[in-house]
N, C-alpha and C positions, 0 to 999 in steps of 0.2 A: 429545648425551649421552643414555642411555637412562635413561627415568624405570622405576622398579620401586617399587609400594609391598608392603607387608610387615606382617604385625601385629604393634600395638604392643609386648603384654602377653599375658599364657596362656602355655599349652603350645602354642597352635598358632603363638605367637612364635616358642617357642623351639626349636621342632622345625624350621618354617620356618631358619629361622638357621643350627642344624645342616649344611641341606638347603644352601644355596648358599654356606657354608663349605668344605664338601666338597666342592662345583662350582667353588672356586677365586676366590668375590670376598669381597673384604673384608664384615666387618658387625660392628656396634658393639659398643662394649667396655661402656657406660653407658646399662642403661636409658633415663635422659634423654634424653635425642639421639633426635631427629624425624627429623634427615636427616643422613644419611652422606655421603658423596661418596669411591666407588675410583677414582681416576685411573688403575689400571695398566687396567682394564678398560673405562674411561669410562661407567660406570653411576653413578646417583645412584640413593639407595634414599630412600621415603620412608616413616616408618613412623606408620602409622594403625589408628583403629578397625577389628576387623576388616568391622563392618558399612557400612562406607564404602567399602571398598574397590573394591566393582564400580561404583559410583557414581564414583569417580575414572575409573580405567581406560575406562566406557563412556564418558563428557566426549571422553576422549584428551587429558585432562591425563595422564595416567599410560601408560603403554607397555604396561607388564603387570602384575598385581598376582596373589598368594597369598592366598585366603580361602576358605572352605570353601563346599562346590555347594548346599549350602541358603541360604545366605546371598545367593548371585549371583542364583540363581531369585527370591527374596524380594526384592531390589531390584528388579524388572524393571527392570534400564539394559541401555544399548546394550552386553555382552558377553556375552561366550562361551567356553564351558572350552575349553582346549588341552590341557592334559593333567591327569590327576590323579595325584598328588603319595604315595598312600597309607597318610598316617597322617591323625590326626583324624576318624574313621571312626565313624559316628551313623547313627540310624535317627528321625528324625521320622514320629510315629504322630499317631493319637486317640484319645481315652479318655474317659471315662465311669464315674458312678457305676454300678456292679457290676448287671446287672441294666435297666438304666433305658432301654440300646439295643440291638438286638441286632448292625445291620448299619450300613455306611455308609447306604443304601440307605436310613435310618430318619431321617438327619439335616434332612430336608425341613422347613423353619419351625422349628430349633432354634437357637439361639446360639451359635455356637465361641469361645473365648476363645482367643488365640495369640501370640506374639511373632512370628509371621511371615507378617502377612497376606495378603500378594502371593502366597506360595507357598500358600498354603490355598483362598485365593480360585480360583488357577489350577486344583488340583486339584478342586476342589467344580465348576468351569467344565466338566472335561473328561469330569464323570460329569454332566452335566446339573441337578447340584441345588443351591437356590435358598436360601440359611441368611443370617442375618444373623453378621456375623464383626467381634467385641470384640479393639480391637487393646489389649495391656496390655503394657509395658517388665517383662522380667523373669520369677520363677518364675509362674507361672498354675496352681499346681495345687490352690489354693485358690479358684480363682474361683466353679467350681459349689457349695462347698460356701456362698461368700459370696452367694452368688442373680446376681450376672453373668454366667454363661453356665450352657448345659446340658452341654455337650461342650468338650472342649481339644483343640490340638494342639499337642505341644511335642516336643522331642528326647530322646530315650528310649536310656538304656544298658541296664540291668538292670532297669527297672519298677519298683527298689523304692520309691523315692521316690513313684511313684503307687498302689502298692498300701497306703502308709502313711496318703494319704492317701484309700481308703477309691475307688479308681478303677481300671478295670480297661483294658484295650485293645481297640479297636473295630477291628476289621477288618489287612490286612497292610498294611505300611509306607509312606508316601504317598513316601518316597524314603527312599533311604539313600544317606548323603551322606561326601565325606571333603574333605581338603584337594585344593585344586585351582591350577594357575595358570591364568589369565583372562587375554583382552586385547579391545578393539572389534570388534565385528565389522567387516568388512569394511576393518580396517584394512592398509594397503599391505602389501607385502613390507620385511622389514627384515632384513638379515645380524646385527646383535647381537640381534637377536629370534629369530632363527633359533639362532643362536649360543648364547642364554641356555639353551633350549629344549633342545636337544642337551647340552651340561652336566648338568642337570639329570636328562633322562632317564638320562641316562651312570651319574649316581648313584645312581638308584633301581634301574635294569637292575643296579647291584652291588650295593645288599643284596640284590637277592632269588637273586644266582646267586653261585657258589664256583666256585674253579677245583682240578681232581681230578687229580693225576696216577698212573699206575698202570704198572707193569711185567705180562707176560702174555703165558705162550708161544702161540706162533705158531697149534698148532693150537687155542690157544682164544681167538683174536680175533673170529672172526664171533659166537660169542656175546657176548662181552663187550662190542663194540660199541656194541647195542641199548641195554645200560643209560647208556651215556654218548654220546652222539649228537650233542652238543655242538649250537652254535647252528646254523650250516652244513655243518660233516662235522668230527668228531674227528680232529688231528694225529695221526699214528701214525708213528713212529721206529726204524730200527732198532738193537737192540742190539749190544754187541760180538760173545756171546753168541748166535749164528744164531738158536738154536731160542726166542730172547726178541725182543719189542717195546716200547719203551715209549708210551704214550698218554697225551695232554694232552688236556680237556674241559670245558667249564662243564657244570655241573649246577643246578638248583635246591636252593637251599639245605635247605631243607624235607627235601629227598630225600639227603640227604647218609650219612647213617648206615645206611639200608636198602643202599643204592648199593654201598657199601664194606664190607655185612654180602654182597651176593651177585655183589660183585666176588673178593671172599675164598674163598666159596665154590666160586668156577670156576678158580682156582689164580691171582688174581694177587697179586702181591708189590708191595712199598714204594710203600703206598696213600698220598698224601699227598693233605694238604686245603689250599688257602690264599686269605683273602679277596683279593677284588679291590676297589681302592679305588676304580676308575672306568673307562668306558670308553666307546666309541663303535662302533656297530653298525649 
């Protein structure tokens, strides 16, 4: 049976949950519940800290686990992303009182304070410089102001929370991270791994693409084409109607409205849009 762990609690529980709903396996109806078990698909999920999770998965207690790529690097365990997932989407910086540094380049014999020490450590390794790093559970953006560190590193949306607290941001992003699924390195080949994996992509490949279909006489296909090019080559059909075709296409979502403003343009008719709920590519 394939082990999957999952996080417990958050948004990135419940977006996770969303995500392999959508891919077709069961997941729990009650918070409570640590461990699920779908028999139609022979997965066990088990749902944990998100900070544990690459710590399971590198064991190979666990097969594959969902936790976010700042989190995985900061365990240094034995995994490795497979793919990323595209929500839960952060930027881990440094900061500083306003003034007090200018560059990374400055933090030589300073004190970081951080919840993720492994990852900071890593990154201070990979520019050559030598800081002492204050591990602290939780918000740190008080620490300079309490005399334990000079600098922090933490996860940054909007800054406002560090501008409030009288901190500005040192240098560009020492990663930006989103949700990711993980498993051991160098762990064997596995068909429901394979399998999980394909799923999942399946469903992220649909939010991000729609499928357009469009009517469009004959002499204005080769332009029309460009803007719908689909994944491999656009289906194009003939009508009853000689001097008409119709065309089937995924598009990016994003691009949906421009698409259909200068599909309109080139004379084609009964523009339709319609999500796709999953697929394979």
């Amino acid at each position: 049976m394939l082990r999957v762990a999952v996080p417990n609690k958050g948004t990135l529980s419940e977006a996770a949950a969303e995500l392999l709903s959508e891919a077709g396996y069961r997941q729990r109806r009650d918070s409570r519940e640590l461990v699920l078990v779908d028999p139609d698909n022979d997965v066990e999920f088990f749902f944990l800290r998100p900070r544990d999770i690459a710590t399971y998965v590198g064991s190979g207690r666990i097969d594959l686990g969902l936790t976010g790529r700042d989190l995985l690097l900061d365990s240094e365990s034995d995994a490795e992303e497979v793919l990323a997932l595209g929500f839960g989407g952060s930027t881990f910086r440094y900061a500083a009182v306003a003034g007090s540094v200018a560059a990374v380049e400055d933090f030589a014999g300073k004190r970081i304070a951080t919840s993720y020490p492994g990852l900071v450590r890593r990154d201070l390794a990979t520019r050559g410089i030598e800081t002492e790093v204050v591990r602290l559970d939780g918000a740190v953006e008080t620490a300079v102001r309490l005399g334990v560190a000079d600098i922090i590193a933490d996860v940054v949306s909007t800054g406002t929370t560090l501008r409030q607290a009288g901190l500005e941001i040192i240098g560009e992003p020492i990663l930006r991270s989103e949700a990711v699924l993980i498993r051991r390195v160098g762990a064997p080949d596995d068909e429901q791994v394979d399998q999980l994996v394909r799923r999942v992509n399946g469903v992220i490949i649909a939010r991000r693409y729609v499928m357009i279909d469009y009517d469009v006489r004959v002499e204005h296909i080769d332009a029309a084409l460009p803007l719908t090019p689909g994944i491999e080559s656009p289906t194009v059909s003939p009508l009853h109607d000689k001097g008409w075709v119709a065309v089937r296409a995924m598009v990016e979502r994003r691009d949906t409205n421009r698409v259909m403003d200068e599909l309109w343009v080139l004379g084609a008719r009964g523009i339709l849009v319609t999500d796709i709920l999953a697929c394979r590519l």
